[in-house]
C-alpha positions, 0 to 999 in steps of 0.5 A, spaced: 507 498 543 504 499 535 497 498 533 497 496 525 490 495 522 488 491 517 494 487 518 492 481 516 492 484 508 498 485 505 501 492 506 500 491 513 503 485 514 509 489 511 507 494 516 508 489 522 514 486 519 518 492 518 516 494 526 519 488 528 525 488 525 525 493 529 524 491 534 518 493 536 511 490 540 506 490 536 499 488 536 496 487 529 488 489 528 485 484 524 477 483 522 475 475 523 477 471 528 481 465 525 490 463 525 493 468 524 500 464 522 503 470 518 502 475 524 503 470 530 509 468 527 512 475 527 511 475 534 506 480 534 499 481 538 493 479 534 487 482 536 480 482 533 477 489 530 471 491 525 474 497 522 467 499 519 463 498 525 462 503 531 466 500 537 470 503 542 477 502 541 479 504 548 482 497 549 485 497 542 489 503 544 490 501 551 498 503 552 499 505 545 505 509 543 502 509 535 497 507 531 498 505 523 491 506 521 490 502 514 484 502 511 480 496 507 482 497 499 476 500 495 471 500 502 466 505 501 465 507 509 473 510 508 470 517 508 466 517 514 469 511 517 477 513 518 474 521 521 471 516 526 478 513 528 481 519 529 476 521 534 477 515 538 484 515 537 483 522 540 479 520 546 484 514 547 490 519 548 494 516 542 501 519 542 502 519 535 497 516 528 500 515 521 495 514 516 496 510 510 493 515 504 495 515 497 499 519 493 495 524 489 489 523 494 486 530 491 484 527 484 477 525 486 475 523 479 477 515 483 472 514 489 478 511 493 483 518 492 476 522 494 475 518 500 482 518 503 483 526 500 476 527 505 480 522 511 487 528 510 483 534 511 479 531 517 486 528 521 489 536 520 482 538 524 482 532 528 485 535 535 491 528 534 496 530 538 501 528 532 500 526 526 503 524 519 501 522 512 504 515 507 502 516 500 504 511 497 504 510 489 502 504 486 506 497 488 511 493 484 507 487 487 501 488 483 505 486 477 507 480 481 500 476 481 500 477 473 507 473 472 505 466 472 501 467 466 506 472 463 511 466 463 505 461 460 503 466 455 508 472 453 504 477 455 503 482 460 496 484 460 496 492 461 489 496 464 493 502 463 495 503 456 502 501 453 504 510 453 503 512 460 508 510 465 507 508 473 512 510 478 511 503 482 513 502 489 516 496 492 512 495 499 517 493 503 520 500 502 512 502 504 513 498 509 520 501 512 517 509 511 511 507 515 516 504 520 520 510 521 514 515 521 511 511 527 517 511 531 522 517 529 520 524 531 520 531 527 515 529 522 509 531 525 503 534 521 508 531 514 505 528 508 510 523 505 511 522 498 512 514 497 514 513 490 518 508 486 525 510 483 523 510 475 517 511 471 516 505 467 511 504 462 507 497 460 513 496 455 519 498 460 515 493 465 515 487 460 523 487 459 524 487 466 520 481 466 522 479 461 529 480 462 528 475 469 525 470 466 529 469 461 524 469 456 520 474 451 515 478 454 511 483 451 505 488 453 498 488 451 493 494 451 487 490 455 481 497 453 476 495 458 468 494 455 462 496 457 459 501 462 463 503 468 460 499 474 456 501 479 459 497 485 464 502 488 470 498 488 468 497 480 467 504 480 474 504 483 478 500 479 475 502 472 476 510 474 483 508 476 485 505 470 482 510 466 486 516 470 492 511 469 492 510 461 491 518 460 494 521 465 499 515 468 501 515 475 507 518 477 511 522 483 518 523 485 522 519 489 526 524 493 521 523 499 522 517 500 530 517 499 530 521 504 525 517 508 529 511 507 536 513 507 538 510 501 534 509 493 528 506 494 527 499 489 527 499 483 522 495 480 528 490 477 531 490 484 524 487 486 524 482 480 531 480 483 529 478 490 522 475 488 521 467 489 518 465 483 517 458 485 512 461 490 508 464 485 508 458 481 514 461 477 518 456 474 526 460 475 530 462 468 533 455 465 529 450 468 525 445 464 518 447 463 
């Protein structure tokens, strides 16, 4: 049995998705009540947890081989909150805890980067039997969101620039790493690099739209205005992009090769196997 948190999100429904295939039992820990279609559907074991509040997660845990601890996205408790869950884990006798960081968590000028640099150092002091660590880079997904309004205008609208480039990462590639560290053994205490197989810039990104919509498509410098937010997930996202256009954001791909067993994605590749018309896309050549 695999516990995920946070499963209800996007990267660990990934997460779940690759342990079934598998065929692993999971159980899939989500934060409110309510269906769960995505999970149950999948065959996984939904259970209710609050991750940033105190509880005891002995139950949780009970008969756990592995726990894949992700954190909510942009939560100010990450830094204080995912220690806790070592501990507890710890407590509970877990065999094996993968944590999902990020790639590069020691640039701390992203509050979300610190938290999660904070998190690494306390789970190498945590007394966890065995360990490891998926740092993923940015995913192709993110640009999926976009593509409706991309075909209706021509335009990627791009928050890091025009010159810098992103190593993106399709998640299922995430999601298998993340597979093979919760179950392979000879990784314990590893920090694994998960990072797309190009480093794109905006441009680049649009002519790979452009080529699979069948349409011209071109990039848009968006330079955000006004002072950076207060709120810690708008601090979040405005240093993140501000780090993005001076200084992109990319790794090496060779982690995640050797992880995988074969290339990762490239962001064509996952362009190719998007469904369009789930993202309200209309497919190359059909009527608009």
């Amino acid at each position: 049995m695999i516990v995920v948190t946070a499963a209800g999100g996007q990267t660990g429904t990934a997460v779940v998705r690759a342990l079934r295939a598998r065929g692993e039992q999971v159980r899939a820990v989500v934060s409110r009540r309510g269906p769960r279609p995505d999970l149950t559907e999948l065959g996984a074991e939904v259970v209710v947890a609050e991750l940033t509040q105190p509880m005891a997660w002995s139950k949780v845990l009970a008969g756990a081989d592995a726990m894949y601890l992700i954190w909510p996205n942009f939560d100010p408790d990450e830094a204080e909150g995912a220690p806790a869950l070592f501990a507890e884990a710890r407590r509970a006798g877990l065999p094996r805890l993968v944590y999902h960081s990020v790639l590069r968590p020691q640039l701390r000028v992203m509050p979300h980067h610190a938290a999660k640099d904070q998190a690494e150092e306390a789970l190498d002091a945590s007394g966890l039997r065995s360990w490891r660590v998926l740092q993923p880079c940015a995913y192709a997904e993110n640009i999926d969101t976009q593509l409706e309004a991309v075909q209706a205008s021509g335009v990627l609208r791009s928050y890091w620039g025009l010159k810098a480039a992103q190593s993106l990462v399709d998640l299922r590639d995430v999601a298998e790493a993340a597979a093979v560290l919760l179950t392979e053994d000879g990784l314990d205490a590893g920090t694994f690099e998960a990072a797309g197989p190009e480093a794109l810039t905006a441009p680049e990104i649009a002519e790979r739209i452009a080529a699979r919509l069948g349409e011209p498509v071109e990039a848009d410098d968006v330079i955000p205005g006004g002072e950076v937010p207060t709120s810690f997930a708008g601090r979040c996202r405005r240093t993140m992009f501000d780090h993005y256009r001076a200084h992109g954001f990319t790794g090496s791909p060779r982690v995640l090769t050797d992880l995988l067993g074969r290339p990762p994605r490239t962001f064509a590749d996952h362009l190719a196997d998007l469904d369009l018309t789930h993202l309200g896309v209309a497919s190359p050549g059909a009527p608009a």
